[in-house]
N, C-alpha and C positions, 0 to 999 in steps of 0.2 A: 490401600496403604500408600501415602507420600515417599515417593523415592528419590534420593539426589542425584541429579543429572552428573556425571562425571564428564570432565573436558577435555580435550586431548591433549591438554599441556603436560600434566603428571598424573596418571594414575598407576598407584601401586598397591599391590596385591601382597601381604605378609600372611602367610602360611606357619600355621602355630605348628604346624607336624608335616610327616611326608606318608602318615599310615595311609592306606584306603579304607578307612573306619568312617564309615556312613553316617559317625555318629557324632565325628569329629569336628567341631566350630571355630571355623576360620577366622584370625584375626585380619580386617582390613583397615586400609589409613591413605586416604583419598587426598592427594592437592587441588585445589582450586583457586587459578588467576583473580585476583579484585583488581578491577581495572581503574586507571587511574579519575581523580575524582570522588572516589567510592565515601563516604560516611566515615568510614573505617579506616584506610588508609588514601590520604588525599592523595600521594603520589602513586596508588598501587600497590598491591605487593601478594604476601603467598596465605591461602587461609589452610591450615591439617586440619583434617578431620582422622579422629578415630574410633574404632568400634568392633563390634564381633559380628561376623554374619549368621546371627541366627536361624533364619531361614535359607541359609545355605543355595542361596540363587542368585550368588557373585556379584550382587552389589551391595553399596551401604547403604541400608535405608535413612532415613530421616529420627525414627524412633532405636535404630540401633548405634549409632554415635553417643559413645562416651565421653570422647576428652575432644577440644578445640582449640587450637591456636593459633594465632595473627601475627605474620612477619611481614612488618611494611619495608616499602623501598626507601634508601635513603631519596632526599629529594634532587628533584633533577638538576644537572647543569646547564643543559641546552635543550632546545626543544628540537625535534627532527620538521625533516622539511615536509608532512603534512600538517603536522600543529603552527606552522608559519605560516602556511598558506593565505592564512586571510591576510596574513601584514603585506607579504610578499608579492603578492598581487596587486596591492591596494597604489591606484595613482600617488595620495598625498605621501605615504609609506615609501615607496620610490622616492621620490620627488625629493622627499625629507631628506634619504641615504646619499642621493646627489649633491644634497648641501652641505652634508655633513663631509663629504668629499673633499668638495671645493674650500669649506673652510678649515680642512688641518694644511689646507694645501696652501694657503695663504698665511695661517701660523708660521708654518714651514720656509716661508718665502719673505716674511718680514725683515726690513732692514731698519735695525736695532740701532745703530749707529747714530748718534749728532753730525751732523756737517754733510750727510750725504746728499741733500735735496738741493739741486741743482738750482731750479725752478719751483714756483709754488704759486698756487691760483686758490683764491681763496671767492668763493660764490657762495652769497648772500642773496637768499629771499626773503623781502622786504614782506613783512609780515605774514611769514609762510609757518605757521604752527602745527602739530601734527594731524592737525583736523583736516586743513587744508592741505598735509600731501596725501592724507587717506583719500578726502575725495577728489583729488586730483588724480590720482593713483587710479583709482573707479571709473572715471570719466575716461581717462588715457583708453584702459583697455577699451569700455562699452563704446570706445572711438572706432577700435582695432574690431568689435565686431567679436567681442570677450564680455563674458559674464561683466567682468570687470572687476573684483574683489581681488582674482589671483595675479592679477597684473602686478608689475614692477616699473615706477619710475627709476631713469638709467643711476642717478645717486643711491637710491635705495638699495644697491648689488654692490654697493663697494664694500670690502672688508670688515670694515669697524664703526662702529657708533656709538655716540653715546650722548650723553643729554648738557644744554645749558644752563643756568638759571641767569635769569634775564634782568632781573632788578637793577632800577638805577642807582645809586648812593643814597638820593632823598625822597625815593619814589618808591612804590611794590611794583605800580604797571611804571612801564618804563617808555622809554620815546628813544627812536632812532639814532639820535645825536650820540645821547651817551652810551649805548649799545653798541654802535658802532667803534665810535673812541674806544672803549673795552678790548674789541675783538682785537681792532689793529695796533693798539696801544701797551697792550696787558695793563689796564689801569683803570678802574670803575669808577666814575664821572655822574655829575647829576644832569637831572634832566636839560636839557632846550644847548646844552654843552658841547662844541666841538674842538677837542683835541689838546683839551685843556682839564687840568685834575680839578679834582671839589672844593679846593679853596676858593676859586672865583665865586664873584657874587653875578650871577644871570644878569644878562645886560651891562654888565659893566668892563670897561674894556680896561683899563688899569689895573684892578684884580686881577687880573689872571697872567700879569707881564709876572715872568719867572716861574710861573706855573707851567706853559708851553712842555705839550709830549711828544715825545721822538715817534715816530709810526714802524712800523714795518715794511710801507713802501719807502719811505726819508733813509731807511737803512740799509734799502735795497739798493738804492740810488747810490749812497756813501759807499756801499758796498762794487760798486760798478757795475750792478746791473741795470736791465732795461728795465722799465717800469709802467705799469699802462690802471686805467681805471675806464669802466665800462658801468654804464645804469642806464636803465629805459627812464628815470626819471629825470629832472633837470640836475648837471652836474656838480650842477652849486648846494644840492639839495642836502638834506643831512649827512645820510649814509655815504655816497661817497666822497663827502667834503670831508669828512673824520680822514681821511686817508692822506691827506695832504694842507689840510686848512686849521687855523686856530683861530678859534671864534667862542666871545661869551655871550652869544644869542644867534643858537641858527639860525634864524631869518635875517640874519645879516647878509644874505645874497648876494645885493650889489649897494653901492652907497645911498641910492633913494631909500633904501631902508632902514639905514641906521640915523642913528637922532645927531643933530649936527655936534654934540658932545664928544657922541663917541668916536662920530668916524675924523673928526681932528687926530685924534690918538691910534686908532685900531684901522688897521683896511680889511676890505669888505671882502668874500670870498671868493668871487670871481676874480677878483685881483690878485688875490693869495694865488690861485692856481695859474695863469698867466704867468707871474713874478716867483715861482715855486724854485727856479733854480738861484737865482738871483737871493731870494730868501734863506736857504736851507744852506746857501755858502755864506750866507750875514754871519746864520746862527752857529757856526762850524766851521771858526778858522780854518784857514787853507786847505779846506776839501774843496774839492773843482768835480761838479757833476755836470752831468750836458740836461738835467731837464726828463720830464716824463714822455715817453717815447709815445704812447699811444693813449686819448684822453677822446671819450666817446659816450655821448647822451643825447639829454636835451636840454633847454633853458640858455637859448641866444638873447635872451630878453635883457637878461644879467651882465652880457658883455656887449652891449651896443648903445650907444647915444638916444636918448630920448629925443629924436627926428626923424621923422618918415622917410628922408632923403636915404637915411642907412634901411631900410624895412629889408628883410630878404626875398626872394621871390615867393615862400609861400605861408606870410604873412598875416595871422589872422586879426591882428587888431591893427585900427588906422596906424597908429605908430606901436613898433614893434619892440621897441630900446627902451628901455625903463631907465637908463644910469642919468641921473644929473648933472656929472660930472663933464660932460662932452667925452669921455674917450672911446674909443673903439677897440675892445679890447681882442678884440678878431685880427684888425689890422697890427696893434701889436706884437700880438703871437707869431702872424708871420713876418716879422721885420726882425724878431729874434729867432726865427728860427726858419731862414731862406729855401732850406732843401727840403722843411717840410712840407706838407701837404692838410691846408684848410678845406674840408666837405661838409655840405649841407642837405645832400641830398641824395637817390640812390646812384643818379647816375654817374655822381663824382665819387661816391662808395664804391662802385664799383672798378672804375679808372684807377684806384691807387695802386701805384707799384711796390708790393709789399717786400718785394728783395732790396730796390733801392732807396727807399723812400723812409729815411730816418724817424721822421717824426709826423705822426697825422693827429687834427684837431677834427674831431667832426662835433656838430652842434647838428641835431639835426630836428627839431622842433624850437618851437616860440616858448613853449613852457615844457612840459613833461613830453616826452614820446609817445605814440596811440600806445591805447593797450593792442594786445596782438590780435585779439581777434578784428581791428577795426583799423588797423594798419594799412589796408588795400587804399583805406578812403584819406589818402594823407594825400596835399597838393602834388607835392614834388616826390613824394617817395620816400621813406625811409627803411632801413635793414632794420632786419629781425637780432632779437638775443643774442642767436644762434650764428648769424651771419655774423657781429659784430665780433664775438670769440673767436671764429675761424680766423677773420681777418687782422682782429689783435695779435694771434698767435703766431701769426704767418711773418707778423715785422717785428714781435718779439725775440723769435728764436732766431734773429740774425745774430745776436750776442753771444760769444761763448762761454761767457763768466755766469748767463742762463735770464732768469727776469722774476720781477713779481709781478703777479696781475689779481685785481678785484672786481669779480664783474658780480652786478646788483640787479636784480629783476625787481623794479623799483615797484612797478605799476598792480604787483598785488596785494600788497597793503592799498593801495588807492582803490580800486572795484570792492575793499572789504568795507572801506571805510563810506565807499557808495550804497553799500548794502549789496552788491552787485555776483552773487557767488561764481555766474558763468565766466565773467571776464578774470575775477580772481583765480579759477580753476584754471583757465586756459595760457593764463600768462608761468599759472606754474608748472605747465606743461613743455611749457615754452622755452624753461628755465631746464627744465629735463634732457631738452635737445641741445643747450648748447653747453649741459658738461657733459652729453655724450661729446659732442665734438670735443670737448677735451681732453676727454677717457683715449679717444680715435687719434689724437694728434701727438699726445706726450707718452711716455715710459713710465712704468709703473718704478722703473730702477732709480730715477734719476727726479721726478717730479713728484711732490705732496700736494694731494688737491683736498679741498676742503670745503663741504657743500652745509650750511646751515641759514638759520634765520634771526633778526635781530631780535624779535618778537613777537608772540603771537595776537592772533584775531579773538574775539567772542563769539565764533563761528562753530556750531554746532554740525551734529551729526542724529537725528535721533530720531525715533518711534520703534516699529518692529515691522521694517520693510522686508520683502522675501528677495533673497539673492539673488542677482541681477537685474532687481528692479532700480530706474532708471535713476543715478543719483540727483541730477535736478530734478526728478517728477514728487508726484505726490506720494505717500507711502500709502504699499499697497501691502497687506499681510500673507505671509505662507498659505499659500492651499486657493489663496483668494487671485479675483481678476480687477475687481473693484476696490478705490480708494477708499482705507478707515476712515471711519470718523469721530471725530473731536466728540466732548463731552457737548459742545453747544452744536452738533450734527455737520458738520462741517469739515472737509477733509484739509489734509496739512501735507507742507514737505517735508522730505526725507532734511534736507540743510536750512538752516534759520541764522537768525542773530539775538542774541539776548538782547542788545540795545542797536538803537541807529533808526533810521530815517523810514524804514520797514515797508511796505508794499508798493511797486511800482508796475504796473503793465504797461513795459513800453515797445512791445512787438518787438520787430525785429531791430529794434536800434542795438548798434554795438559800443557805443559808448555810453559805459558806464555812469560818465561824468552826467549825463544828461538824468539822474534824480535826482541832484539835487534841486531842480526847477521847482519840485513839491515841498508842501508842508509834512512835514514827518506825520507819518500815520498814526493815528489809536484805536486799540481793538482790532478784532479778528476781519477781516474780508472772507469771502463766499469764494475758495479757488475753484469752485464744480465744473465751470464753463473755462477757468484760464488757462492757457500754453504755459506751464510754469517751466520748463527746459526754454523758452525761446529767450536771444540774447540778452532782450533788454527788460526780462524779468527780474523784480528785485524782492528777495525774501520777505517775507515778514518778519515783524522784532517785538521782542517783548515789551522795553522800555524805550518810548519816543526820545531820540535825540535828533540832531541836526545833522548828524553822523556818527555813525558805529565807529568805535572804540578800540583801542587796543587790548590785549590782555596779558592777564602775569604769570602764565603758568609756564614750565621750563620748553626749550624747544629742542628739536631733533642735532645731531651734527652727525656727517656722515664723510668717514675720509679713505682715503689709499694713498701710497706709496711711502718713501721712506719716512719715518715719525709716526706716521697713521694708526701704529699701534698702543700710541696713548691716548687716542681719544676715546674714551671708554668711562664707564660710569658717570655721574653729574658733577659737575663741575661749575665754577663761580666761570660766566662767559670771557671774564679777562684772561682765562688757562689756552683762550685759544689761540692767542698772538705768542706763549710759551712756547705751545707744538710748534709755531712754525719758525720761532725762533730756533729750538732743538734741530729743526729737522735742515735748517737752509745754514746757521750759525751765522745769522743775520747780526745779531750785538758785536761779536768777537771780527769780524770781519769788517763790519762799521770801523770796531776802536782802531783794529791795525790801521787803517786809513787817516782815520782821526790823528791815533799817534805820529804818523810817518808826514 
């Protein structure tokens, strides 16, 4: 006979009498725990059994149970600390609890206020989408000697983020010009535009007289602060000529560019920034500013005389000076401004005296600055991203009234547009170090810093590579040691380009600029035998062009300090020269000036 095990939780014995009558049949009524999970009661709970003891041998058999009943547990509130154990334990579980930490903590720490941001540094990667800070992000750690997935670039840790959308007024994908105008403008502009709203007609310098927009540094200036602009690219280049220049055709550089029409009527942007104080007190009766305190890139080409006799010392074409005009707009700059300090190279970068030395011009290439990995091989030397932030910030913060600064990692949009992923990845590494130095140097109480991009690349991420496999190499699958292959047998990388100039093996060259010497690729190449991590590898592309392309999807914005708490969800990219109007009260502090 089947007997039920009785448990030690409850068992009870009901005594139908107290005679000693042999004859007498005991009623019993058994409890039994159902533990949790059970069919019956998911959380648990109590099962009665009842019955007679027929055979009188003190338990309840299975066949002598009459009646049955199920009383489940209410359900739980909390789990106890072994049913947590597997969270509790778990690295990403921690890890997660940690940040969940850190971010009421910074809730908590928010300054909600208008007018409290002292200072504001606003850094822009030039074509940095969020493809390219994933794998930039990737590459960073597998640098450090990390899987590289769980790494963090240092913007990637600030408080808030949230997204742009990048469209020009006349365009889906958009161009630098008017992206930029946007950010520092609060004003969305069409394409090849700088600093000027959508009425102008492209190219023409008379549309756009009345159009002219106020910036955010032009406010900072009015405002009486110090003011600086920083780009690996040439400084006349779109992105940060938006900052200070107006122009209806950004290749308006210097005067051999524009058509002798236009440049009768319109000056050319090199000149615009030279004559920026002189200008911005035309446009703003009797506001009296001293000028942009710190102005740092490349493109000497733009402000020098087409003669060899000007070349600088590391001069890569017979003449170096593109301007037709005959001026020197080098020797200008320092004729208005005597206590400044003109640098071309590291070792007068390094000589500036940043406590007294009011105003510094550095030019420090003939066109664009190297990209970083290829920076050692510059004649004369030039500073890193990183170096040019420290040192901006260091002749910045002599002002008490605080500054504004835009610094631009120009040169990764250029390696995208070369097809070139490693230099693109590494210049946005590069771009990682020097807002750490800004994180390192400012107050989170007093400065709003603000890290995004004007627009993104057509630069992919893709197969089903196994984690921590190498993000330039070839994709290798879970479980495997060997690279997939393609449907035509042929293995691929992990990063590509939908369109652009597509395969290049050029060992170990570090400049990027050196594909374009080829004819854009067609069809697949054989990478079995090639180093595709070595510098001067260039992806393959889907569609042949002459160069890879920009694209229009929305891009990242990543901020801290006072205002930072409204950068959050997606937003039209002109909302971001609002933050930083909110957060510094750059308009209101203009007008007092303006009015007074």
């Amino acid at each position: 006979m089947k007997k039920l095990n009785l448990i030690s939780l409850a068992v009870v014995v009901a005594l139908a009498g107290c005679s000693d009558d042999d004859d007498k049949i005991d009623s019993l009524t058994v409890e039994n725990a159902i533990t949790v999970g059970s069919e019956q009661c998911i959380n648990g709970g109590i099962e009665t059994l009842t019955g007679e003891d027929t055979n009188q041998n003190g338990e309840l058999d299975a066949d002598e149970v009459t009646a049955t009943s199920v009383v489940c547990n209410d359900p739980a509130t909390s789990l106890n600390a072994q049913q947590l154990a597997p969270l509790t334990t778990n690295t990403w579980f921690k890890e997660a609890k940690t940040q969940l930490a850190t971010s009421q903590d910074n809730i908590a720490n928010i300054i909600t206020e208008s007018g409290k941001a002292k200072n504001v540094i606003l850094f822009v990667g030039d074509g940095m989408g969020i493809s390219t800070v994933t794998a930039a992000r990737i590459l960073a750690g597998q640098l450090q000697g990390k899987m590289g997935e769980e790494h963090q670039l240092s913007f990637e840790t600030l408080p808030f983020s949230g997204f742009a959308k990048t469209y020009n007024v006349d365009a889906q994908t958009p161009d630098s010009a008017g992206t930029m105008t946007a950010m520092v403008s609060g004003v969305k502009t069409d394409v090849g535009v700088v600093g000027i709203d959508e009425a102008v007609v492209n190219g023409n310098c008379l549309s756009g007289k009345g159009h002219e927009l106020i910036t955010s540094l032009e406010l900072a200036e009015i405002a009486g602060k110090s003011t600086g602009i920083i780009s690996t690219a040439r400084i006349t280049h779109a992105t940060p000529a938006a900052a200070y220049a107006k122009a209806a055709n950004r290749n308006w550089e210097d005067i051999s560019d524009m058509p002798e029409s236009e440049a009768a009527n319109c000056e050319d942007i090199a000149s615009q920034l030279v004559n920026f104080e002189k200008n911005l007190e035309t446009r703003f009766a009797g506001v009296d500013v001293d000028g942009i305190e710190v102005v740092m890139g490349g493109g000497r080409r733009h402000f020098l005389p087409k003669d060899a006799s000007f070349n600088s010392a590391d001069a890569v074409s017979s003449v170096e000076g593109d301007r037709t005009d005959g001026r020197d707009l080098t020797a200008e700059w320092q004729a208005k401004y005597p206590n400044g300090q003109y640098v071309m190279d590291q070792a007068s970068f390094d000589a500036i005296d940043v406590v007294n030395t009011k105003q510094v011009f550095g030019l420090f290439n003939e066109s664009h600055m190297q990209y970083e990995a290829d920076r050692s091989n510059d004649i004369a030397g030039e500073p890193s991203l990183s170096e040019m932030t420290a040192k901006a910030l260091d002749v910045l913060d002599n002002n008490d009234k605080g500054f504004f600064l835009t610094v631009e990692a120009g040169r990764i949009d250029h390696a995208h547009h070369a097809g070139n992923a490693y230099n693109a990845l590494n210049d946005t590494i590069e771009l990682s170090k020097a807002v750490q130095v800004a994180l390192d140097k400012t107050s989170i109480e007093d400065t709003l810093i603000i890290v995004t991009a004007d627009h993104s690349h057509v630069f992919t991420i893709a197969g089903y590579p196994k984690r921590g496999n190498p993000i330039l190499g070839k994709v290798v699958a879970v479980g495997e040691t060997e690279p997939s292959l393609a449907a035509d047998n042929m293995p691929y990388t992990t990063v590509g380009y939908t369109n652009g100039g597509g395969f290049r093996d050029l060992g170990e060259e570090t400049d990027a600029d050196a594909g374009y010497n080829f004819a854009p690729v067609t069809g697949r190449v054989d990478l079995t035998d090639i180093n595709t991590q070595s510098p001067g590898f260039h992806q393959e592309a889907l569609v042949p062009l002459s160069s890879e392309t920009h694209a229009g999807e929305d891009v990242g914005v990543y901020a801290r300090g006072p205002g930072a708490h409204l950068v959050t969800g997606t937003n039209e990219q002109s909302f971001i020269f609002h933050v930083m109007d909110y957060a510094a009260d750059l308009v209101q502090q203009a007008d007092d000036k303006v009015a007074n």
